[in-house]
VOMIBA-308459 format. One record per residue (C-alpha): residue in one letter; x, y, z. Coordinates in nm, 4 decimals, decimal comma, always signed. Example, Ala and Ser with C-alpha at 12.3 -4.5 7.8 and 13.67 -1.06 7.14 Angstrom:
2
<'a'; <+1,2300; -0,4500; +0,7800>>
<'s'; <+1,3670; -0,1060; +0,7140>>
// end
This chain:
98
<'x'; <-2,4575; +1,2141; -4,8793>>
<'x'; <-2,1034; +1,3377; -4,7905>>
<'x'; <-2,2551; +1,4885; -4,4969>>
<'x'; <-2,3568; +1,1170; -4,3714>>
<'x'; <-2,0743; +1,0149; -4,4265>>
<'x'; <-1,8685; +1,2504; -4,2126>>
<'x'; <-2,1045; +1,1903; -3,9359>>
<'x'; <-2,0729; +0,8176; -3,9683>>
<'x'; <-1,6653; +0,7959; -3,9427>>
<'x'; <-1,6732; +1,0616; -3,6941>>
<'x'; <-1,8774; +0,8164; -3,4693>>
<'x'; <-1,6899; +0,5466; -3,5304>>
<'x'; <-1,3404; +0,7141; -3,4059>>
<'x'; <-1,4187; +0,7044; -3,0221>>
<'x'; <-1,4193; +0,3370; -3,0493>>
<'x'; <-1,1421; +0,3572; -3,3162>>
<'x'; <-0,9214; +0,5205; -3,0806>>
<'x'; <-1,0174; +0,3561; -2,7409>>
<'x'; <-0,9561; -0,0669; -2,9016>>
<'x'; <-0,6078; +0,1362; -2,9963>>
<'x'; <-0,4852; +0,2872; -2,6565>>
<'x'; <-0,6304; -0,0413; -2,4932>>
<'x'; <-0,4093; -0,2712; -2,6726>>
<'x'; <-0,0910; -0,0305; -2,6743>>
<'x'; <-0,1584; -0,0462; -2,3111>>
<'x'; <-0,2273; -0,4490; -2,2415>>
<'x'; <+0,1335; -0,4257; -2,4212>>
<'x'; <+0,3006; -0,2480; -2,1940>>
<'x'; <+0,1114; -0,4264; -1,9155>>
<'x'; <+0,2069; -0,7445; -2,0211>>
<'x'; <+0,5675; -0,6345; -2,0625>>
<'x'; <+0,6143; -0,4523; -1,7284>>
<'x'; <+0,5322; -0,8131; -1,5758>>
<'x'; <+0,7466; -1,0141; -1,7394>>
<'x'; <+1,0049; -0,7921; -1,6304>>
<'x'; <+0,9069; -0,7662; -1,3048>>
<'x'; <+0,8852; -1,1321; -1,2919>>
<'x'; <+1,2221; -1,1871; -1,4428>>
<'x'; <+1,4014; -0,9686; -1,1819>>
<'x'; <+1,2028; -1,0748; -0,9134>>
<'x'; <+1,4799; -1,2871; -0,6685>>
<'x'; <+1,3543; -1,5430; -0,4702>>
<'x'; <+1,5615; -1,5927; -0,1141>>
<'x'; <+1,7001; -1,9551; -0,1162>>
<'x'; <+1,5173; -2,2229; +0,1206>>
<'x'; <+1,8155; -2,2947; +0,3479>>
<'x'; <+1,8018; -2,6519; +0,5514>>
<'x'; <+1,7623; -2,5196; +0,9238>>
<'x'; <+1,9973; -2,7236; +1,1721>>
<'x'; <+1,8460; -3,0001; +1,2902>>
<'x'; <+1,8463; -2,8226; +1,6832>>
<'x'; <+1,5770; -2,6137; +1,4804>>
<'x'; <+1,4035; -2,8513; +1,2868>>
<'x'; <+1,3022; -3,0123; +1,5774>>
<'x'; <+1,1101; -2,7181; +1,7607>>
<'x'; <+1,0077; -2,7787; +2,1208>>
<'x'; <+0,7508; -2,4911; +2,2534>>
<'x'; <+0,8510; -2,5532; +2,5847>>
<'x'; <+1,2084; -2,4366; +2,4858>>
<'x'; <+1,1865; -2,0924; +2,3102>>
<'x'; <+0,9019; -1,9751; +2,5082>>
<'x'; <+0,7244; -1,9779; +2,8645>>
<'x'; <+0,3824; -2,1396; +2,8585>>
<'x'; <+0,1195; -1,9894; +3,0665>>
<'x'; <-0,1199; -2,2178; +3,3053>>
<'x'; <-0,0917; -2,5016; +3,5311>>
<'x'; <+0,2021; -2,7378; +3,3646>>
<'x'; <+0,0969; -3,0579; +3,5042>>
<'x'; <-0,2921; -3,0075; +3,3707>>
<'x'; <-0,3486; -3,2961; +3,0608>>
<'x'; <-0,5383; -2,9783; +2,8665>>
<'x'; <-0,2524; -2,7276; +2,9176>>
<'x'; <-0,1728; -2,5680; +2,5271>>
<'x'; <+0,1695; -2,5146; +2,6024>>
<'x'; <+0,1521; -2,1988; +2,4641>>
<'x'; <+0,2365; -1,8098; +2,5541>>
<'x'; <-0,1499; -1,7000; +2,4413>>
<'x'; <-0,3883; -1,9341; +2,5531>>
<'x'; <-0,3768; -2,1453; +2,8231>>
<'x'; <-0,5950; -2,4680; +2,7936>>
<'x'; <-0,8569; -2,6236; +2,5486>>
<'x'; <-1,1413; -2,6447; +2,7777>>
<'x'; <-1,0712; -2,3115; +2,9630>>
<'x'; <-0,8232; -2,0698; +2,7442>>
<'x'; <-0,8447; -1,7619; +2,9196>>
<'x'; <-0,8391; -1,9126; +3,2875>>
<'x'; <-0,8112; -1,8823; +3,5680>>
<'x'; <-0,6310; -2,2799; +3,6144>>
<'x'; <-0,7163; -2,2301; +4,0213>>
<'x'; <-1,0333; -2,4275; +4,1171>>
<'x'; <-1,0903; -2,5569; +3,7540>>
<'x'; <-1,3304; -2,8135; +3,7029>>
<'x'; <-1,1693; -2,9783; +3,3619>>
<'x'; <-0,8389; -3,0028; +3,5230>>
<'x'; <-0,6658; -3,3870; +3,4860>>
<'x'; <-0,3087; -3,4493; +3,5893>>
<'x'; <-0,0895; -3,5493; +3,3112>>
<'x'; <+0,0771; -3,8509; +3,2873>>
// end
């Protein structure tokens, strides 16, 4: 009977052991992050000047394809809607803006 006994508690220890190092650890876990979350600094959202808040692509960078086409992205990757990787010579889509 003793025997039986032994057996059964020596069965139950893995379990025992592993609910014991599992919580011990979701402690420290849980500690480590509200640490980390405590010192954590956020930068400051600074109001831009109002030159900046008003961004104009045209002004910071040079726009590839045909200016004066209505499609034209104004941008320095792609150059229309209809036709973004060119060539603007000869296209068929191409309308004057206005």
């Amino acid at each position: 009977m003793l025997e039986i006994i032994v057996i059964f508690l020596l069965g139950l220890m893995p379990p025992i052991i592993s609910i014991l190092t599992r919580r011990q650890t979701e402690t420290r876990v849980r500690a480590r992050l509200i640490r980390a979350m405590e010192t954590a600094t956020y930068p400051s959202i600074q109001r831009l000047p109002p030159s900046l808040n008003q961004y104009d692509p045209e002004e910071f960078s040079l726009p590839i394809g045909a200016q004066t086409c209505r499609f034209n992205a104004r941008s320095p990757f792609i150059r229309c809607a209809v036709n973004p990787l060119g060539p603007c010579q000869g296209c068929s889509h191409y309308q004057r803006r206005d």
